[in-house]
N, C-alpha and C positions, 0 to 999 in steps of 0.2 A: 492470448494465442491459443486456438484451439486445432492442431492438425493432428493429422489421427494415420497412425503406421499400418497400412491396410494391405494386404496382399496383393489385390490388383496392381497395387501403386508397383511392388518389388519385383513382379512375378515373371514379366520379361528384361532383360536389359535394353531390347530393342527402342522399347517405350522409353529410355534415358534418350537423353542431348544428345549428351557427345562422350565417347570413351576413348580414350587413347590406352592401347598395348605395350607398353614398354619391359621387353625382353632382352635376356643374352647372361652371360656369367655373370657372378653375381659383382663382381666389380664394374663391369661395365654398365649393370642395369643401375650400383649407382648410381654412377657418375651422371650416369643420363638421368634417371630422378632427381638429381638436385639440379641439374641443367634448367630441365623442365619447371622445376618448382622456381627457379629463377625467373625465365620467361613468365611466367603465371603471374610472380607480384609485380614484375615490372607492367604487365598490362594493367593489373588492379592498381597500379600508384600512378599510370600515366591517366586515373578518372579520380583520382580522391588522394587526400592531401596523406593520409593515413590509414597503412592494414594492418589488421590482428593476425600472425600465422599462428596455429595452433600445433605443436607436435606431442608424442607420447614419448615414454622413459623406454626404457631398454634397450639391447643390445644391437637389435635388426636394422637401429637407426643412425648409430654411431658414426658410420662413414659417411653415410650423408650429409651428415652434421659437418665435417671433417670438409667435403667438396663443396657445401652451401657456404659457409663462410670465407671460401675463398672466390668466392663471386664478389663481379662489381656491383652492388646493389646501397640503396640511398638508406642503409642502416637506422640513420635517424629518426626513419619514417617507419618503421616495422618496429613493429608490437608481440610480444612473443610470451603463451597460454601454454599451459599443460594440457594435454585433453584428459588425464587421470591421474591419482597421484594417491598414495599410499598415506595412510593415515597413520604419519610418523612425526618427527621434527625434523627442517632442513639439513639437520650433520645426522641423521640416521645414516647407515649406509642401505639403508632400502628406499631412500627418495628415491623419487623420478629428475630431482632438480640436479644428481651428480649430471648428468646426461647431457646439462644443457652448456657444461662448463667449456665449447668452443666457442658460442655466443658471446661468451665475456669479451671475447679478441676484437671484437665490431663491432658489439653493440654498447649502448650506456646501459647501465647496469639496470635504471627505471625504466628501460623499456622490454624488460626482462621478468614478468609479474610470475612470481612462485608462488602455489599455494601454500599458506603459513599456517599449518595444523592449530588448532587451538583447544587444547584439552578439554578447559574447564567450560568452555563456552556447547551450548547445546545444540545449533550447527556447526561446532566445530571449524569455524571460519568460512563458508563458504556464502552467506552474505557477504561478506569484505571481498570476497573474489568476484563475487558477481558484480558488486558496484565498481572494481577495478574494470570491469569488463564494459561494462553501458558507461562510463566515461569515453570509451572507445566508440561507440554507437552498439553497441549490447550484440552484434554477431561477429561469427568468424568470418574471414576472408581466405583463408586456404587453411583447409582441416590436412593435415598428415597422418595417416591412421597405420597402424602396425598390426596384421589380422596375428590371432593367438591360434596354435593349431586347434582348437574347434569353431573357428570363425567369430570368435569375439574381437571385441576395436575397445580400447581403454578400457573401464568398465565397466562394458556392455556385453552381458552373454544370454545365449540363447537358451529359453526356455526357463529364463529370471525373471523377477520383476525388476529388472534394471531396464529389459528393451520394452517393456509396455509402459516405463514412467511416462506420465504425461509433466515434466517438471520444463520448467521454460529453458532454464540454463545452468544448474550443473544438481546432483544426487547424492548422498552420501547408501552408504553401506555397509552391514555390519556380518554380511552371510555372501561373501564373495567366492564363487565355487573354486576360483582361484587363490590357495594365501599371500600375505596374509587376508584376513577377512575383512577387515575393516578400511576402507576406499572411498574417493572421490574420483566424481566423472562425470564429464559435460554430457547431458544429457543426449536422447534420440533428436529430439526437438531442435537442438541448438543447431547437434551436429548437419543437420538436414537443412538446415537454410545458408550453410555456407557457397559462398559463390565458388569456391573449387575448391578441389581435395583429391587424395592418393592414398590408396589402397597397396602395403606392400605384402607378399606372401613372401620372403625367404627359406631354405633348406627343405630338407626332407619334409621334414616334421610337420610342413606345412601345405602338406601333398591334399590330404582329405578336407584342409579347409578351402583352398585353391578350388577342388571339385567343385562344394557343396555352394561356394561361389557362381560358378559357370552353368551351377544345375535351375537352369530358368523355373524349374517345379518348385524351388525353395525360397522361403520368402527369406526378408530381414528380420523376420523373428527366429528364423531355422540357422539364418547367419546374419550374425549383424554387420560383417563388415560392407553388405549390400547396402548398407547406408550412404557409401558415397556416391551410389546410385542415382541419388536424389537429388543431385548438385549436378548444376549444368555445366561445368567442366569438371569433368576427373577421366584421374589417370590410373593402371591397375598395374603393377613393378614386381614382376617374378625373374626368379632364375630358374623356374620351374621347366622342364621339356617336356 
């Protein structure tokens, strides 16, 4: 795989597919983001037997989580990826995998792939993730991204060598400008060949990454969450006015 994260590519949104705005308080932008992300796999599962969703850990997603699960949706067919995950073990309380515990309610538990930190090993597990991954046909199929207020998406930050890796499918890291320092995260690459994705910006906090979003001068090295950019369907989820 040799694609190359170029300015050109990031520098207008206009050059994207397709974007959809999805606005209004922050419960309502919700609800209509998991709405949305419904319709999305139902279109990807009415072409292929099986899709990867990918989502992040934290707080900003939680309700989502909360509305997605109560969709009518073919469970047994959805695959569900971290897109970053703390370099802990699964009962730390700093996983990303507490996040994922509405998914239990409808999904089978295998179809629920947590990264499994592995100390003593020197990728630290992320071959075993990656081959859980290409058992699935090795892409995502709907990326959910959570921008961080300086426009980082899992962990990808600007102005690291996290968003110039050239790695196929997923990084580790030991100098995360966010703590702790030590992280996994699907790569630029991976994330950019996903057939859709959503970009959300929640609260104040997340005012100047919102901008540096919107500011077509600024590439996805300036902010990575321009990454969803690259995917021919996505959607952008503020309660921002």
């Amino acid at each position: 795989i040799n694609l190359q994260i170029n300015n050109k590519q990031y520098k207008h949104q206009k050059n994207s597919n397709y974007m959809n705005l999805i606005k209004g308080t922050r419960e309502q932008a919700e609800l209509n983001a998991a709405l949305t992300i419904t319709s999305s796999l139902k279109n990807i599962l009415s072409k292929k037997r099986l899709c990867v969703l990918a989502v992040p850990g934290g707080t900003s997603v939680s309700s989502i989580f909360d509305h997605l699960v109560a969709q009518d949706l073919p469970w047994d067919r959805i695959h569900l990826f971290l897109v970053d995950e703390r370099l802990v073990s699964l009962k730390h309380k700093d996983s990303n995998s507490h996040v994922l515990k509405p998914f239990y309610k409808v999904m089978n538990e295998e179809n629920i792939h947590l990264f499994n930190y592995k100390l003593k090993k020197k990728d630290k597990g992320i071959t075993d993730y990656r081959s859980e991954l290409k058992k699935l046909g090795g892409r995502i199929d709907f990326a959910l991204l959570s921008s961080g207020e300086d426009g980082c998406v899992g962990a990808l930050y600007h102005a690291h060598p996290s968003i110039y890796s050239n790695a196929a499918y997923f990084l580790l890291m030991d100098d995360s400008p966010k703590p702790p320092k030590k992280r996994m995260s699907m790569s630029p690459l991976l994330l950019m060949q996903a057939k859709a994705g959503m970009v959300i910006f929640f609260g104040e906090s997340k005012r100047t990454a919102y901008e540096r979003f919107n500011d077509r001068y600024k590439t996805v090295r300036d902010c990575p969450a321009k990454i969803v950019l690259s995917m021919k369907e996505h959607y952008v989820v503020t309660d921002l006015q």
